[in-house]
C-alpha positions in Angstrom: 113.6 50.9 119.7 111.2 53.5 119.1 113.2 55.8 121.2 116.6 55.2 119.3 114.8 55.9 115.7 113.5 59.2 117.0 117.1 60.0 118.6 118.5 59.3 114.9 115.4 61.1 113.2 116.8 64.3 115.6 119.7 63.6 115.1 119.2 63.5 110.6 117.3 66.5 110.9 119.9 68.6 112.4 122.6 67.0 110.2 120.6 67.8 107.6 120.0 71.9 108.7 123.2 72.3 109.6 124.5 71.0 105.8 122.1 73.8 103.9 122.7 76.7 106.4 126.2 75.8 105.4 125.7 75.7 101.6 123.7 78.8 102.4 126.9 80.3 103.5 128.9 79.3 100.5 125.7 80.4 98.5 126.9 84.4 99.9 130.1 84.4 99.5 130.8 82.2 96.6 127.3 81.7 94.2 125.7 79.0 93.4 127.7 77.6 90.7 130.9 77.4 93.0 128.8 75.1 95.6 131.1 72.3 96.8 129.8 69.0 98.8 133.7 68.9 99.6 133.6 72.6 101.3 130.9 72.4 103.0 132.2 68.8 104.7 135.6 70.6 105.1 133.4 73.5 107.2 131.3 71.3 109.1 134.1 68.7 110.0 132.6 66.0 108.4 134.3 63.6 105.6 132.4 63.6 102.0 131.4 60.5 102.5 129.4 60.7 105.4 127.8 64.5 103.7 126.9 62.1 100.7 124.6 59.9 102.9 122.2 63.1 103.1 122.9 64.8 99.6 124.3 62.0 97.2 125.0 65.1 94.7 125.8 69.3 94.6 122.1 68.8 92.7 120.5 67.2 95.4 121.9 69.9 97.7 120.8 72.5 94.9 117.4 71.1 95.1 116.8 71.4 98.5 118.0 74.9 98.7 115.9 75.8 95.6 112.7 74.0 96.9 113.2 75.6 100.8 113.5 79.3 99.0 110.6 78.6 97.4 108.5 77.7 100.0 109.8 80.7 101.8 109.1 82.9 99.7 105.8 81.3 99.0 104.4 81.4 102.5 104.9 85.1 102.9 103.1 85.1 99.8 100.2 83.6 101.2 100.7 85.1 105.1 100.5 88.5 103.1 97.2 87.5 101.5 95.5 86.0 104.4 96.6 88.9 106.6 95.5 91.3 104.3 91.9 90.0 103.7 91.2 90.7 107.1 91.9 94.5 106.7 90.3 97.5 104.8 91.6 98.6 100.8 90.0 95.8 99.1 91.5 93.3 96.7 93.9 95.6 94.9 95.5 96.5 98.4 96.2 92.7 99.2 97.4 92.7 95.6 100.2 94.7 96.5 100.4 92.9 99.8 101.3 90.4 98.5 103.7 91.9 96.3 105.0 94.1 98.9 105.4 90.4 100.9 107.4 88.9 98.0 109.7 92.0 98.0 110.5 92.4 101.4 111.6 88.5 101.6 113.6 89.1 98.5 115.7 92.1 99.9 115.7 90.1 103.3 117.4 86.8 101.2 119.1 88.5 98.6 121.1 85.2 97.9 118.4 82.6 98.2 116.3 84.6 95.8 119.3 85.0 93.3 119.2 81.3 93.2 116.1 80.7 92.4 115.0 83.7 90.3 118.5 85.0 89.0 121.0 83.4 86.2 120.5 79.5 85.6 123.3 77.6 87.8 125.5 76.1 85.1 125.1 72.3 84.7 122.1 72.4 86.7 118.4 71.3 85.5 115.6 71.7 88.1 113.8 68.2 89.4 109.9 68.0 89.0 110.2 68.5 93.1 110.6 72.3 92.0 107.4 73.0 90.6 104.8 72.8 93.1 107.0 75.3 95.8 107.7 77.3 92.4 104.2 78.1 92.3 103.1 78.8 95.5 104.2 82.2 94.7 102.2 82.7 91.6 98.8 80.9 93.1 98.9 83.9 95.5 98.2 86.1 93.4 95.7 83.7 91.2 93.8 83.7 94.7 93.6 87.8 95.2 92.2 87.5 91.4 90.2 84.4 91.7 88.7 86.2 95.1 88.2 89.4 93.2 86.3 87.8 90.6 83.6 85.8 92.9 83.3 89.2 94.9 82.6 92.8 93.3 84.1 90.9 89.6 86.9 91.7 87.2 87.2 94.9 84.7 88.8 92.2 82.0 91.4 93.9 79.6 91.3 93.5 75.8 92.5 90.6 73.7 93.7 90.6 70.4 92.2 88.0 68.3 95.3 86.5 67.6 96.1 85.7 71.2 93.4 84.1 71.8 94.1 80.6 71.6 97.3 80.9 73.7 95.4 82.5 76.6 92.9 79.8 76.6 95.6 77.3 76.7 97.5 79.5 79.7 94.0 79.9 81.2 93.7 75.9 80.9 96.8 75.8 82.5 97.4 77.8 85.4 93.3 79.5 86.3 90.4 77.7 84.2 88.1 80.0 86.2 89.0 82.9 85.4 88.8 85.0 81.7 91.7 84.0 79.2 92.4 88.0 79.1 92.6 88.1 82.8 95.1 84.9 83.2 97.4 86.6 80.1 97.5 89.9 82.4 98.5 87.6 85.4 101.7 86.2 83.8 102.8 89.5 82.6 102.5 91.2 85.9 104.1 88.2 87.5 107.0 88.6 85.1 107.1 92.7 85.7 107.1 92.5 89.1 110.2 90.3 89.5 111.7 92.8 86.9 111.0 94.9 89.8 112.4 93.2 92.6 115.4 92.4 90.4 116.0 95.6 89.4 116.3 97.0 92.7 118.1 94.3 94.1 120.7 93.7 91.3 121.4 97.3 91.3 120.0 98.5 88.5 117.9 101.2 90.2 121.1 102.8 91.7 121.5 106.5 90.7 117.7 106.2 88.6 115.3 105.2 91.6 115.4 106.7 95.3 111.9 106.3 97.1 112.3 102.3 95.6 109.5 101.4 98.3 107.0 103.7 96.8 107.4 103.4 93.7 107.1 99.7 93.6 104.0 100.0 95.2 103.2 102.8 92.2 104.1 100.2 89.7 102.4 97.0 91.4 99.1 98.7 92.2 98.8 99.7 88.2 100.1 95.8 87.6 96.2 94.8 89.6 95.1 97.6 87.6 96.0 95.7 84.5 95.2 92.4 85.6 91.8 94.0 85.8 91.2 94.7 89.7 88.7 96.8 90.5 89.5 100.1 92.8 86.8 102.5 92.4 87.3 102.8 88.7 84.0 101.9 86.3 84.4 98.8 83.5 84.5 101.7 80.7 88.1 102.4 81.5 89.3 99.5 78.7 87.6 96.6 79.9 84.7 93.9 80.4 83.5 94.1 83.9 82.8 90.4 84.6 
């Protein structure tokens, strides 16, 4: 018996790859909104009905594209940053390892991460199941910080008065250990590097932006500046060293 459930396990697990590779496919040539459960039976040779016992919905299918980009995406994230704090350069180079990491996925899947970080998909509201691969991304770069700030420490940028109480919520929120002003920094680089990424990849660096490689590793390097990575520069330079 044991041997016939692991046959059908196989068997579901194939099923199952060969269903998103598909979708991937459709994900190419048509976008995510045009996803069909219908064309991707029709290209697989299957009826609906039997595609339906493995995604009941375009949504489910949705999700499980979404969630596998994520994760993707996520784990060269974190292969970038454990890779890196084995070599030389410090914490801001395995900042923009990381970085560098995210970007060379995202020009390698241009598709998979339109889906998850381009234009909503009409009709479409991300599950709960979304959130913890969403953030494998973003906890990379906590990490390079967080490591940062138990090593040589943090040159922590200014915060207005006024901001205050929404960085200590954020700082609640995503990094508790680390300085409001340094967890406000984090979201805004996160956000200005995928402007990056997007830019480039969307096109809107054609004809503005040649050497795109360095350049974004101009841009990222001054983002762990900002965040308040230390490279050489003294706490005087418009922060708290903490």
């Amino acid at each position: 018996m044991s041997t016939i459930r692991g046959a059908r396990e196989r068997a579901r697990i194939e099923v199952t790859a060969a269903i998103k590779d598909e979708a991937r496919k459709q994900l190419a040539a048509e976008g995510a909104a045009k996803l069909s459960l219908r064309a991707v039976a029709r290209e697989l040779g299957m009826v609906s009905s039997a595609l339906y016992r493995y995604f009941p919905s375009r949504d489910d299918l949705l999700t499980a594209l979404i969630v596998d980009a994520y994760d993707a995406v996520g784990e060269a994230a974190e292969a970038a940053r454990a890779k890196a704090g084995e070599q030389p350069g410090g914490h801001p180079a395995r900042w923009v390892a990381v970085a560098s990491a995210v970007r060379d996925w995202a020009l390698a899947h241009p598709h998979e991460y339109a889906l998850i970080y381009g234009s909503p998909v009409p009709g479409y509201t991300a599950p709960q199941d979304t959130v913890g691969p969403a953030s494998r991304v973003g906890q990379a770069f906590i990490g390079v910080v967080r490591d940062a700030h138990h090593a040589e420490g943090l040159a922590v940028p200014p915060l207005a008065a006024e901001l205050r109480p929404e960085a200590e919520r954020m700082a609640a929120d995503l990094a508790g250990d680390l300085p409001p002003a340094v967890v406000v920094a984090l979201v805004s680089a996160w956000a200005q590097l995928f402007g990056l990424v997007s830019f480039e990849l969307f096109g809107q660096f054609n004809r503005v932006v040649e050497a795109r490689e360095q350049v974004f590793r101009h841009a990222v390097h001054e983002l762990g500046r900002a965040v308040g990575l230390l490279d050489g520069r003294s706490a005087g330079d418009g922060g708290t060293r903490v």
